[in-house]
C-alpha positions in Angstrom: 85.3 62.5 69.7 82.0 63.8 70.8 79.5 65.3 68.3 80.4 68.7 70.6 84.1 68.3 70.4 83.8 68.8 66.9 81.3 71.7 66.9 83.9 73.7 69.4 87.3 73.0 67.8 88.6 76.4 66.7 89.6 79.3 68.9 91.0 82.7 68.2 93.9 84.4 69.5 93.4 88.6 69.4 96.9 91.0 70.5 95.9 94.6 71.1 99.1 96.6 70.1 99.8 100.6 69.6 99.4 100.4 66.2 97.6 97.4 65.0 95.1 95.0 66.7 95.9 90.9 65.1 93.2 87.9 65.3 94.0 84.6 64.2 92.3 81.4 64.2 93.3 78.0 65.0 91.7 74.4 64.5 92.3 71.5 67.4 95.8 71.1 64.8 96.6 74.6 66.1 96.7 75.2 62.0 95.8 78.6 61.3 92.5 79.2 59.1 91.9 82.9 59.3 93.6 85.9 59.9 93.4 89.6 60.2 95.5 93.0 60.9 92.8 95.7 62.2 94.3 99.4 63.1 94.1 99.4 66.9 91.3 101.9 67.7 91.3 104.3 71.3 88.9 102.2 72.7 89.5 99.0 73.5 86.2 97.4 72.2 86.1 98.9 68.8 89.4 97.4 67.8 88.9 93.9 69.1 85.1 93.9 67.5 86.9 94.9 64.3 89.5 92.4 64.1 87.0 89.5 65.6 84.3 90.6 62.8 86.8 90.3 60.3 88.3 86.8 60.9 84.6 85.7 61.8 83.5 86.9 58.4 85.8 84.5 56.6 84.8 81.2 59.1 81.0 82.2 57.7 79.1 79.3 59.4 81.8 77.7 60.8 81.7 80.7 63.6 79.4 78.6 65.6 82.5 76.0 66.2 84.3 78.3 68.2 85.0 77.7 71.7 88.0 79.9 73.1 89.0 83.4 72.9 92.2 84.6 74.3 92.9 87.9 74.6 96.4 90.2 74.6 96.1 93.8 75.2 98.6 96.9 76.5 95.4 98.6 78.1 96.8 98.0 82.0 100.4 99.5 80.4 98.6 102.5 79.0 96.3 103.4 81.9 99.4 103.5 84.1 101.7 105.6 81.7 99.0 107.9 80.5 97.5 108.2 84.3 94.0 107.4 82.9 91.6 104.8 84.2 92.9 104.0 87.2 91.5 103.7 90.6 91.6 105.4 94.2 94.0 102.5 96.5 94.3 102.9 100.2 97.5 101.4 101.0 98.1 98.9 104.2 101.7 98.7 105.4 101.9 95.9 108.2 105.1 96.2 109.4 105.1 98.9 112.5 107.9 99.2 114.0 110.5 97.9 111.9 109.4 99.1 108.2 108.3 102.4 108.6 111.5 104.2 107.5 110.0 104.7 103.8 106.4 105.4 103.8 104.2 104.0 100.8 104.5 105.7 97.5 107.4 107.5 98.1 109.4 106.9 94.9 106.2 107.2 92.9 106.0 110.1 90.3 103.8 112.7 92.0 101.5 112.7 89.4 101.0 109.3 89.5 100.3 109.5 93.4 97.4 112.4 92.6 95.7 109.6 90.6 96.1 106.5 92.6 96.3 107.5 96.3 93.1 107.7 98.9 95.9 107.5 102.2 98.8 105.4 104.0 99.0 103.7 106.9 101.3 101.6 108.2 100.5 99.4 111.3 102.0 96.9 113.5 102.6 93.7 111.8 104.8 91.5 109.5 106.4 88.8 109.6 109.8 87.3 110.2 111.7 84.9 106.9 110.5 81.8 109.5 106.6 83.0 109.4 106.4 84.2 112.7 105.3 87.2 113.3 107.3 90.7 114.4 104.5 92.3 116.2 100.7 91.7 116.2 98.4 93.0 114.4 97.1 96.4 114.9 93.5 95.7 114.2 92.0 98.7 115.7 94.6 101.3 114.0 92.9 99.5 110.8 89.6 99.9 111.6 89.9 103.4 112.2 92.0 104.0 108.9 89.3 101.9 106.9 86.7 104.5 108.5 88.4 107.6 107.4 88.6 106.7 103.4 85.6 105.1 103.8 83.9 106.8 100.6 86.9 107.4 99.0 88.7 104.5 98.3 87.7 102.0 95.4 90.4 99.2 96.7 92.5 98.6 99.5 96.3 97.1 98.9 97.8 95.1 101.8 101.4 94.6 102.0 103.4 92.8 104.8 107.1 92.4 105.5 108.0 88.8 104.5 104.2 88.0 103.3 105.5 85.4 101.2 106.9 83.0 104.2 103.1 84.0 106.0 99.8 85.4 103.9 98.1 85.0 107.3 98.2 88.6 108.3 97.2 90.1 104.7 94.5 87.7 104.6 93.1 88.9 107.7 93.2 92.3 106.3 91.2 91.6 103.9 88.4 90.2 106.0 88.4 93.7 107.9 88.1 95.4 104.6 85.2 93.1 103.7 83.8 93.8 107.3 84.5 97.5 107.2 84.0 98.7 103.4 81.9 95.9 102.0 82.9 93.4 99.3 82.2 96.3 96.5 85.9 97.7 97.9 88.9 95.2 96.0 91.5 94.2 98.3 94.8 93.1 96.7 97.5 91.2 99.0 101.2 91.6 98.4 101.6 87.6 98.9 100.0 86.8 95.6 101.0 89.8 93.5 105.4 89.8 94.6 108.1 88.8 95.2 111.0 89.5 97.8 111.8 93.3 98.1 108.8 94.9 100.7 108.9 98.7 98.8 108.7 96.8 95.2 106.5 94.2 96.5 104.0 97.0 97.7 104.5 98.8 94.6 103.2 96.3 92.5 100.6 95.5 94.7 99.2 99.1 94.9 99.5 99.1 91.2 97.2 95.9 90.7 94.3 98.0 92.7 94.7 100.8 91.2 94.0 98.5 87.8 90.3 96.7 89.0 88.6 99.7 87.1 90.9 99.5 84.0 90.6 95.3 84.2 86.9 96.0 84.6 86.6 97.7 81.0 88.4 95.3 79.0 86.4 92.4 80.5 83.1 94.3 79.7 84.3 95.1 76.4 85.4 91.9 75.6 81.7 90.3 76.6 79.7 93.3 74.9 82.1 92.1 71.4 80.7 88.6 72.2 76.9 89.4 73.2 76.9 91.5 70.2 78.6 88.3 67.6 76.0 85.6 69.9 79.7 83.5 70.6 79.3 81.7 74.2 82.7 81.3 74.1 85.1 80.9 77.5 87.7 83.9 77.3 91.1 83.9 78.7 93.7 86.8 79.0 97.1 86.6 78.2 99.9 87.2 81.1 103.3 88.5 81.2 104.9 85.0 81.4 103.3 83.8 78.0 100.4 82.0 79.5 96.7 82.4 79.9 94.3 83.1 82.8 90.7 82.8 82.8 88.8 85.8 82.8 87.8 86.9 86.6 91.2 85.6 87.4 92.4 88.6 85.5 89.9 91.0 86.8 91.9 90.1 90.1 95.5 90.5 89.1 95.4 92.8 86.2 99.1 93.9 86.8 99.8 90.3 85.5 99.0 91.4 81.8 101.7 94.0 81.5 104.2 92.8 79.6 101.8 90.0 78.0 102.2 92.1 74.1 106.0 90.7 74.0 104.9 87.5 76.0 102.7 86.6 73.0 105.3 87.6 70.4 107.9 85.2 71.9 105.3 82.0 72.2 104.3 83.0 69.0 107.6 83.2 67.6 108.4 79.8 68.9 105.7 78.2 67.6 106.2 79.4 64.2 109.4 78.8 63.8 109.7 75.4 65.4 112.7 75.7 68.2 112.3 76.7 71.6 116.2 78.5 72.3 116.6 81.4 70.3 116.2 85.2 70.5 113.4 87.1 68.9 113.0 90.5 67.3 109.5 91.7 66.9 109.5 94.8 65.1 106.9 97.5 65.0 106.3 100.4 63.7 107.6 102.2 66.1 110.6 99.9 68.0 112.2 96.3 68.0 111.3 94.7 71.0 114.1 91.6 71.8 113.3 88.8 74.2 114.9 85.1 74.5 113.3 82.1 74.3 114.3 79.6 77.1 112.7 76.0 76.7 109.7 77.7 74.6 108.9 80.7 77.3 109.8 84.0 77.8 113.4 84.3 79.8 112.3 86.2 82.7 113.7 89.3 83.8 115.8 88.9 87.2 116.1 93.0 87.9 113.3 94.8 89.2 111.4 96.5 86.5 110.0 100.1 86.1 106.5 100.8 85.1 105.1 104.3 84.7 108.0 105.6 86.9 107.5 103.0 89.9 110.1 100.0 90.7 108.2 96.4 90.9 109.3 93.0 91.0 106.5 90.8 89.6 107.4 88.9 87.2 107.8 89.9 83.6 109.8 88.8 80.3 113.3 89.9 79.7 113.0 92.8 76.7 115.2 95.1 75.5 113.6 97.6 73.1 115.2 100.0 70.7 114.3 102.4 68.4 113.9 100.9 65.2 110.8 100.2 63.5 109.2 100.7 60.0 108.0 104.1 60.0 111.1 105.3 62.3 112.0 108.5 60.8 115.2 108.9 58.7 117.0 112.2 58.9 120.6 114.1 58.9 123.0 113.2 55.9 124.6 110.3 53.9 127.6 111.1 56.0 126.0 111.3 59.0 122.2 109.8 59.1 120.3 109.8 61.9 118.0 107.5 62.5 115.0 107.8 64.9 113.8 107.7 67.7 111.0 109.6 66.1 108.4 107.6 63.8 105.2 108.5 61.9 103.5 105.3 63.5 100.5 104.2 62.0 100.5 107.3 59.5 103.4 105.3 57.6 100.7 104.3 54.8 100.7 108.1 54.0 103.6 109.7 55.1 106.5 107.2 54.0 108.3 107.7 50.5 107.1 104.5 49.3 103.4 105.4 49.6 103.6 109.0 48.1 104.4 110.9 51.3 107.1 113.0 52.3 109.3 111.8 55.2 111.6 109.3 54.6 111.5 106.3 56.9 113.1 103.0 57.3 110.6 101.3 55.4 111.9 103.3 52.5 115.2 102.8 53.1 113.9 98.4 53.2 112.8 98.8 49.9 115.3 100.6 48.3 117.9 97.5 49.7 115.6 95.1 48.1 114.6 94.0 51.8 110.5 94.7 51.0 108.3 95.2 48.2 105.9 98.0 49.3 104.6 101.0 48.0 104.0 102.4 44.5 105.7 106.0 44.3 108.6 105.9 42.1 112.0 105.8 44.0 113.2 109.3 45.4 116.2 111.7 44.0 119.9 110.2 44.2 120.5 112.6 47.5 117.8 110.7 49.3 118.7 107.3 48.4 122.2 107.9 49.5 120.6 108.6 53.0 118.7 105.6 52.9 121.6 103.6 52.0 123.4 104.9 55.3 120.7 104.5 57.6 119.6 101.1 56.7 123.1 100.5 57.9 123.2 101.8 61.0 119.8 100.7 61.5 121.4 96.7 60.9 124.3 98.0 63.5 121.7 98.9 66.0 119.9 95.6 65.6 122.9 93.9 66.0 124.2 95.6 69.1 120.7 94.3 70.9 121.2 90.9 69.8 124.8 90.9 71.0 123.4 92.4 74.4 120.6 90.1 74.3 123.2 87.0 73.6 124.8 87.1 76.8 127.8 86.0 75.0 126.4 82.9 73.1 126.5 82.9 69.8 124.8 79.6 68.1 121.1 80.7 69.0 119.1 81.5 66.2 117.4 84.7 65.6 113.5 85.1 64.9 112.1 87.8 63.0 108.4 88.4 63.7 106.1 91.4 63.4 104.5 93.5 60.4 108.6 95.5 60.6 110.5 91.9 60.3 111.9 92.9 56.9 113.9 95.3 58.8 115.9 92.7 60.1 119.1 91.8 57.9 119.6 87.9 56.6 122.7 87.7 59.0 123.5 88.9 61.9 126.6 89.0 63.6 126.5 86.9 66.8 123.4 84.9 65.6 123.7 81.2 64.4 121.1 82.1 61.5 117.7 84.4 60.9 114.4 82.6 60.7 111.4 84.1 59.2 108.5 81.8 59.9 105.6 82.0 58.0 102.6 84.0 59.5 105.1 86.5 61.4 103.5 89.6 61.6 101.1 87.7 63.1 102.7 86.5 65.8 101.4 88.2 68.9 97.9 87.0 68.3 99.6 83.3 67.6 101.1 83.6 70.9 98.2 84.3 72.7 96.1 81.3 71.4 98.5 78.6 71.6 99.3 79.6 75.2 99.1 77.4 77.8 97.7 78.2 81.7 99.9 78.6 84.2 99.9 78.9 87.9 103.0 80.4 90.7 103.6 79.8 93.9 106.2 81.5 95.8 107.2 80.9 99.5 110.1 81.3 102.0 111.4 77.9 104.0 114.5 76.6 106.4 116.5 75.1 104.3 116.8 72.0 106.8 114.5 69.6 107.0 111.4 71.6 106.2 112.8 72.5 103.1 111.2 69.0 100.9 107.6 69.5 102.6 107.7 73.6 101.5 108.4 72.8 98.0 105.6 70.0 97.7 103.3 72.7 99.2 104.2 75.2 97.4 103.9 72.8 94.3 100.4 72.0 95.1 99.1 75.9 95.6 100.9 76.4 92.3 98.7 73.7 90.5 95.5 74.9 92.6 96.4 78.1 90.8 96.9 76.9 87.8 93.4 75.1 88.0 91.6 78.4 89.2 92.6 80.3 86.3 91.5 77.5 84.2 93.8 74.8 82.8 92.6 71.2 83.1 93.1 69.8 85.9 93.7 66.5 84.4 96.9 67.8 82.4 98.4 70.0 84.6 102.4 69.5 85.6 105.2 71.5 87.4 107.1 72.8 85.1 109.8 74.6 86.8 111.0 74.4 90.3 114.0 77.2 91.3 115.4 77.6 95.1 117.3 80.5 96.0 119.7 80.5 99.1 119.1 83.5 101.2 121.8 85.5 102.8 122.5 87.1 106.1 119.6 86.1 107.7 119.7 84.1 111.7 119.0 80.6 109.8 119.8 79.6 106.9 116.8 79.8 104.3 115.5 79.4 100.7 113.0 81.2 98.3 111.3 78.9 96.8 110.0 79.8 93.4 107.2 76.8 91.7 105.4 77.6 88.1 102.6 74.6 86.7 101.1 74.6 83.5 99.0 72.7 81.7 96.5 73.3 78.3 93.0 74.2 78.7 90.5 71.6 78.3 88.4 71.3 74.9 85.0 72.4 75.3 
């Protein structure tokens, strides 16, 4: 081990959530050796300088052996639910004459539309499941669309029918864009962002433009945090699948780090705890979010999933969230409680019982079951306990309706509890083998994001006859190139997971094949 090795062997792990931003570090033993729960600030770089400055502050000189920060944030979520941040996309449609029945942005919500859209087209072009191509391309229809938002357009998203059996198409979009608009206008291609499904496939595509601008300020922020410390560190964001990408490989799919908050949790969770099958329950303030562990990773979702009112299919974990969290409001009667979906969020430390406030939460009703020891205000009036006693109640019937959904039917999984809310979460559960609670968990989304590895996808279409054998070691090689670009070491880098999907009513029989590598990052 070099003199350097040993200078650059800790890294931190930072998660961005609604109510709290979490750092932790790790040494080369992944053995955490700081820690810190900041409350998450409305800009992005406030929070994380406040949560890096704190776990910094107890290194002292050992700051200067850092070499790695990765990073977990909701800011591409919030910019498309609260319409803020986002840029102007001209949408590319190459599939004139057959897909023109439902013209870009159709389903979106209109106010969604106002903020993203600078025009439509939709040309000649596309491709058949075999990579040849339905019509040419109508270069000169795109030339003259490119001229008319010239100006007005901050990115350009390109999606063809079947891209994923032939990028070639989208690719040469994307030179005409460069040609046309210069290489200040982003292009994103459908082929790298999608899957199968042309109107979700373009959804998500439009959506990853229409995030450069958000991307742009996290990345900024993120360096402007480091400038200001003096770290030359390498910085890596977390993605929806649990994994890490390097930093300009995010600035080009942003849309990859929705989802990344409950990504982290469920590494994170599976670290902590030790097993690698279970389901976990990370509980806010606000809501429980419930994902499964499959072989240590997220399960991914197989539906399409809805962001900000539009349908995509990228890929994203499996979650199911419901509405119970520690400051989730407590009303009604003993007879009758209700509970939620309302909750005081991060005003619990001065609203909730326990702290002196007035509103009666289910943190209140934790400690009164012996479940937490928080707060100092004496307990409340018989009345009010009574209500607590019932909602904590339901609130364990709720958790254990998720889990059951969640279960799919088996019942010998374990449950992990994680989050700063985990006490929530009763010692058994029916439909649960048992309930772990690992140290560190309400850490567990920053945990998540350090210990993650890199990954890299490749999807494709192929005849499932002879062709199939060469398309799957293709497609295995692009996902390790992948992997590589977004920066795991190339010397450790393995497929991890290979899935083929048979294809119905098409002319020949076909496959969608579906390849994921991964590997650690190197040691500076």
């Amino acid at each position: 081990m070099s003199a350097s090795d040993l200078e650059r062997d800790l890294k931190i792990g930072i998660d961005v959530g609604g109510t709290n931003t979490d750092a932790v570090v790790l040494d080369r033993a992944d053995t955490i050796v700081a820690r810190t729960k900041q409350p998450t600030t409305a800009d992005v770089r406030t929070g994380v300088g406040q949560a890096l400055s704190a776990v910094l502050g107890e290194l002292g000189e050992d700051e200067r052996r850092v070499g790695r920060i990765m990073l977990g944030t909701t800011h591409a979520t919030n910019a498309v639910l609260q319409r803020r941040g986002l840029g102007r996309v001209a949408v590319v449609r190459l599939g004139a004459p057959a897909g023109t029945a439902v013209p870009p942005l159709t389903a979106w919500p209109t106010d969604l539309v106002a903020a993203v859209s600078a025009g439509s087209i939709m040309v000649g072009g596309g491709h058949f499941v075999d990579g040849s191509a339905i019509a040419p391309l109508d270069r000169e229809a795109i030339r003259r669309f490119l001229g008319s938002v010239a100006g007005l357009a901050e990115a350009v998203a390109v999606t063809g029918i079947f891209s994923p059996a032939s990028g070639d198409q989208e690719q040469e979009v994307a030179e005409l864009v460069r040609h046309e608009l210069g290489s200040g206008v982003a292009v994103s291609m459908s082929h790298e962002i999608g899957s199968l499904g042309l109107l979700e496939r373009e959804n998500a595509t439009v959506l990853n433009a229409a995030l450069y601008r958000a991307a742009g300020e996290v990345t900024q922020a993120l360096d402007a945090v480091l400038a200001e410390r003096g770290l030359e560190v390498a910085a890596f964001f977390a993605q929806n699948d649990g994994t890490l990408m390097a930093l300009d490989y995010a600035s080009r799919y942003p849309v990859l780090t929705i989802g990344s908050g409950p990504a982290n949790s469920i590494r994170g969770a599976a670290f902590l705890s030790g097993v690698d099958e279970a389901i976990v329950l990370d509980v806010g303030g606000t809501s429980t979010d419930l994902g499964v562990l499959v072989r240590g990773f997220p399960r991914e979702s197989s539906f399409a999933t809805d962001i900000g009112g539009v349908r995509t299919n990228f890929r994203m974990p499996d979650i199911l969230s419901v509405a119970v969290g520690g400051g989730t409001i407590v009303g009604g009667s003993p007879q009758a409680p209700s509970v939620g979906p309302v909750s005081v969020g991060f005003r619990i430390a001065s609203e909730a019982l326990a702290f002196g406030g007035a509103t009666p939460t289910l943190t209140d009703a934790a400690v009164l079951a012996d479940r937490a020891a928080l707060g100092t205000a004496p307990p409340p009036d018989s009345g009010i306990r009574a209500l607590l006693r019932s909602a904590i109640d339901v609130a364990d019937g709720i958790i254990a309706d998720a889990v059951d959904q969640m279960s799919l039917g088996r019942k010998d999984r374990p449950v992990v509890a994680v989050g700063g809310g985990a006490f929530l979460v009763p010692d058994r559960l029916a439909g649960a083998a048992k309930v772990l609670r690992p140290d560190h968990a309400d850490v567990a989304n920053a945990v998540g994001a350090a210990i993650a590895l890199v990954s890299g996808r490749w999807e494709t279409l192929a005849p499932a006859g002879a062709g199939r054998r060469k398309a799957i070691e293709e497609a295995g090689e692009k996902a390790t190139r992948r992997a590589i670009q977004a920066g795991a070491d190339p010397k450790t880098v393995q497929i991890i997971e290979i899935t083929e999907t048979p294809l119905s009513y098409l002319h020949e029989p076909a496959v969608r094949i579906n390849v994921k590598a991964a590997g650690p990052l190197g040691w500076l």
